[in-house]
C-alpha positions as CSV (number, residue, x, y, z in Angstrom):
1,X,88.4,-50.3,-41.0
2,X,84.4,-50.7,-40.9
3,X,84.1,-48.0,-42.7
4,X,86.1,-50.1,-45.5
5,X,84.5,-53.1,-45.3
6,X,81.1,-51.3,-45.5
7,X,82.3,-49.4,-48.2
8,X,82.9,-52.9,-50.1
9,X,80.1,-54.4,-49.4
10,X,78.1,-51.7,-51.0
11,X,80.5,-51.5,-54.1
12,X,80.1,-55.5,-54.6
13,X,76.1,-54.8,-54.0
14,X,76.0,-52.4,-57.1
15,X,78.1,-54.6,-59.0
16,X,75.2,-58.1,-58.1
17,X,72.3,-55.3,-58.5
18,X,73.9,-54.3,-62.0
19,X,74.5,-57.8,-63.2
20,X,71.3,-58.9,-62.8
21,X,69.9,-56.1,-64.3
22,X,72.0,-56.3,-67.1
23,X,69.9,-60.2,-68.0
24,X,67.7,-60.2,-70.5
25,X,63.9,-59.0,-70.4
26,X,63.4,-61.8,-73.2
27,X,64.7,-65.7,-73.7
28,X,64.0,-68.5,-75.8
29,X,64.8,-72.2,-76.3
30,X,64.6,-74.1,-79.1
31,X,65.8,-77.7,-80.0
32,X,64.8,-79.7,-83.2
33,X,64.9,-83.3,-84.4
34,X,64.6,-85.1,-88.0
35,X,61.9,-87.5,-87.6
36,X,61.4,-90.7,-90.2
37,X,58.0,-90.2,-90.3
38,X,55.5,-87.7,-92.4
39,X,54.3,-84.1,-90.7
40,X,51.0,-85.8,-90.5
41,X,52.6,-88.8,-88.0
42,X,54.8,-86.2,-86.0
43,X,51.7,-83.6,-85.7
44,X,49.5,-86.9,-84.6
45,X,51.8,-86.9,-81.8
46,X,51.2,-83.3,-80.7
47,X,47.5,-82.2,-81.8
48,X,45.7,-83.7,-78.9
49,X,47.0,-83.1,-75.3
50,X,45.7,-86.5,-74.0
51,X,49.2,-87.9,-76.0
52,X,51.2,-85.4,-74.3
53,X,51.9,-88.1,-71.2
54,X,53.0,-90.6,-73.5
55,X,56.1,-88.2,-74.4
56,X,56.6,-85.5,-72.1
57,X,59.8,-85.3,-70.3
58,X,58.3,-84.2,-67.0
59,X,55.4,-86.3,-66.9
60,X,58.4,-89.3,-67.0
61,X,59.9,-87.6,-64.2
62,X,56.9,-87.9,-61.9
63,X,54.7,-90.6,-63.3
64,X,52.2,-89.5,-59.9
65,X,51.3,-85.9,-61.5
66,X,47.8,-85.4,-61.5
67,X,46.1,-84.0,-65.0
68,X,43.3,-82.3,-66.3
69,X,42.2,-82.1,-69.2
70,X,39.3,-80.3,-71.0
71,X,36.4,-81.7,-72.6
72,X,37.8,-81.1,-76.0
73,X,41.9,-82.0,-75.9
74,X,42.7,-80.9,-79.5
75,X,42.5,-77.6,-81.4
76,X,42.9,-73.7,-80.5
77,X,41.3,-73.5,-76.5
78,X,41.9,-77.2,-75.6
79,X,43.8,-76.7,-72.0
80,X,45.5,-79.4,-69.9
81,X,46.5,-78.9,-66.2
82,X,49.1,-80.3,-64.4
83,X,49.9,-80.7,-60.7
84,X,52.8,-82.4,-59.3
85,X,55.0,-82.3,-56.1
86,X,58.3,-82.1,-58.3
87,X,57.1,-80.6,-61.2
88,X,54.9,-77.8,-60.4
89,X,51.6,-76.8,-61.6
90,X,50.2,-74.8,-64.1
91,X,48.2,-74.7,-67.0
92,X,48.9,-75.3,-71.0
93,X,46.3,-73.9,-73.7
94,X,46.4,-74.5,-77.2
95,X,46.7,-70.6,-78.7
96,X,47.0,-71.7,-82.6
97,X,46.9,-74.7,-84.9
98,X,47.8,-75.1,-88.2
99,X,47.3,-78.8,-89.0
100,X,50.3,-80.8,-89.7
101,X,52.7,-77.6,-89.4
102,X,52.2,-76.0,-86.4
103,X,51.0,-76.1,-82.4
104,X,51.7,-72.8,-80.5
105,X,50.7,-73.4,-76.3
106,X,50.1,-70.6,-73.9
107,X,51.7,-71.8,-70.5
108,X,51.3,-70.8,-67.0
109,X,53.4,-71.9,-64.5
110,X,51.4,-71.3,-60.8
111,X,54.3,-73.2,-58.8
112,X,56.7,-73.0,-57.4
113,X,56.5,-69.8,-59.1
114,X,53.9,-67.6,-61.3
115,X,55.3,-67.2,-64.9
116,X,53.8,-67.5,-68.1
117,X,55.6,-68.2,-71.7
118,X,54.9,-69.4,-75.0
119,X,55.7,-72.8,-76.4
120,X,55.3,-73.7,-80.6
121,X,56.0,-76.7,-82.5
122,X,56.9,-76.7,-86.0
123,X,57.4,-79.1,-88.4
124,X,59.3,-78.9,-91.5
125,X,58.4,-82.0,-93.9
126,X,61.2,-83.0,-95.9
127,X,59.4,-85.2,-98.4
128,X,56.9,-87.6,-97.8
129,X,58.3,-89.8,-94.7
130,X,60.0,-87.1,-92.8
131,X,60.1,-84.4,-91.2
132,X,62.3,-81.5,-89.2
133,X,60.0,-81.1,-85.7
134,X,61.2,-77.9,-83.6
135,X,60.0,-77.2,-79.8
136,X,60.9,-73.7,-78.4
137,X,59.1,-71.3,-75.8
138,X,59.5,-67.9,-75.7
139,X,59.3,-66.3,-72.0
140,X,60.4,-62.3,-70.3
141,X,62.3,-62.1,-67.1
142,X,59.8,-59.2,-65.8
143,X,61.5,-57.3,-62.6
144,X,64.0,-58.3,-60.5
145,X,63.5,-62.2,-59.2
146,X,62.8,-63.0,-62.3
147,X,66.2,-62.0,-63.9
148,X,68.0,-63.2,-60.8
149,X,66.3,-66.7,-61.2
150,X,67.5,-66.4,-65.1
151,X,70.9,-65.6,-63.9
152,X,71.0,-68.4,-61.4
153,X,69.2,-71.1,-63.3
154,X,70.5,-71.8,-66.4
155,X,67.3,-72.0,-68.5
156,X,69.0,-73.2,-72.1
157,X,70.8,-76.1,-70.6
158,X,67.8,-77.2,-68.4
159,X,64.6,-76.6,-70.4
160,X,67.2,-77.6,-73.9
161,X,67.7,-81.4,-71.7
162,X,64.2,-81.8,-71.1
163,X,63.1,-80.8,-74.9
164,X,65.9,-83.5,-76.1
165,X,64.2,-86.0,-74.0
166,X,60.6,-85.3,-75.2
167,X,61.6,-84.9,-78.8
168,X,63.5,-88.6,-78.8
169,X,60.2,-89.3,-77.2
170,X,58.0,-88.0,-80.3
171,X,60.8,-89.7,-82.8
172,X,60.4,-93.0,-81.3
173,X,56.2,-92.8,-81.2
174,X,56.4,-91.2,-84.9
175,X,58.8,-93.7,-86.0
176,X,57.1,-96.3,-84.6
177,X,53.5,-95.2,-86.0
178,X,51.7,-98.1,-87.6
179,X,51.1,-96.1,-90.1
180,X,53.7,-94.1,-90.8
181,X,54.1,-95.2,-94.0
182,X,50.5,-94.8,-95.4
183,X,50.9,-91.2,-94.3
184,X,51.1,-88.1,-96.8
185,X,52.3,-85.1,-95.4
C-alpha cells in the first residue's frame, strides 16, 4: 500500500514538474486606450519620469513609496527608482525615445524578487486631437520559479488591471491638458 501511495506521489510530481515546464520562456501585456488629446499631449504625460507619480497605478497604491530620480528625468538614460513596502523596488531606465511616438523602459524589479523586463509606449495619432496610447512589457520566465510564479500568478489579469488604471490616469491628465487643443501632433 506505501508502495502505491509513493508511486502516486511521484507520478503527480512529473505531472506539476511537466506543467510548469510546459509555461512559456516569454510573456507580454499590452492594453491600449484612445485618448482626446494630440500625441504631443499624451507623450507630455510620459517623456519625463517626474510625471510618472501623477499617473502610475502603483505609486496610488502606496502614496508612502520613496523615489529617485536622476538628474536628467527625460530622454534615453533618465532612470527613476522606486522603493515601497507593498510595491517592491527596482529600477526603470529610459532605453529609447522617439518624440511624440514612442518611450521604451528597461525595468528591474530587485524585490520581492529579481526580474527584469521591458516596458514601451506607443502612440498612434488619429488626427490632430487624438490619439491611440498602448502600454505593454515584454518579460522571460528564465528556470524554474520563474515559470512556477507565471503559472501561479496570473500576470495578464494583474499587470492588464494595473495598466487600465494608469492609462484612465494618462486619458484624464491628457484630456484635461490646458493645452490640448493648441497642440499639433
Amino acid at each position: 500500500m506505501l508502495k502505491k501511495i509513493l508511486l502516486g506521489l511521484v507520478v503527480v510530481l512529473i505531472i506539476l514538474v511537466a506543467v510548469v515546464m510546459l509555461q512559456p520562456d516569454e510573456y507580454r501585456v499590452e492594453r491600449s486606450i484612445e485618448i482626446d488629446a494630440s500625441a504631443k499631449t499624451v507623450y507630455s504625460q510620459l517623456a519625463d519620469l517626474r510625471q510618472w507619480p501623477t499617473w502610475s497605478p502603483w505609486a496610488k497604491k502606496d502614496p508612502d513609496m520613496k523615489m529617485e530620480f536622476s538628474d536628467v528625468t527625460s530622454g534615453v538614460g533618465a532612470y527613476a527608482a522606486w522603493d515601497s513596502a507593498t510595491e517592491g523596488k527596482g529600477r526603470q531606465t529610459i532605453a529609447e525615445v522617439v518624440e511624440n511616438r514612442r518611450l521604451a523602459i528597461d525595468l528591474e524589479f530587485i524585490v520581492p524578487f529579481e526580474a527584469r523586463a521591458k516596458t514601451d509606449f506607443t502612440i498612434e495619432p488619429r488626427g490632430d486631437q487624438a490619439a491611440v496610447l498602448n502600454w505593454g512589457m515584454d518579460g522571460r520566465n528564465d528556470g524554474f520559479v520563474a515559470k512556477v510564479f507565471y503559472l501561479l500568478m496570473d500576470f495578464e489579469a494583474m499587470i492588464g488591471a494595473d495598466y487600465e488604471t494608469g492609462l484612465q490616469a494618462i486619458k484624464a491628465l491628457s484630456e484635461a491638458a490646458p493645452n490640448k487643443m493648441d497642440d499639433q501632433p
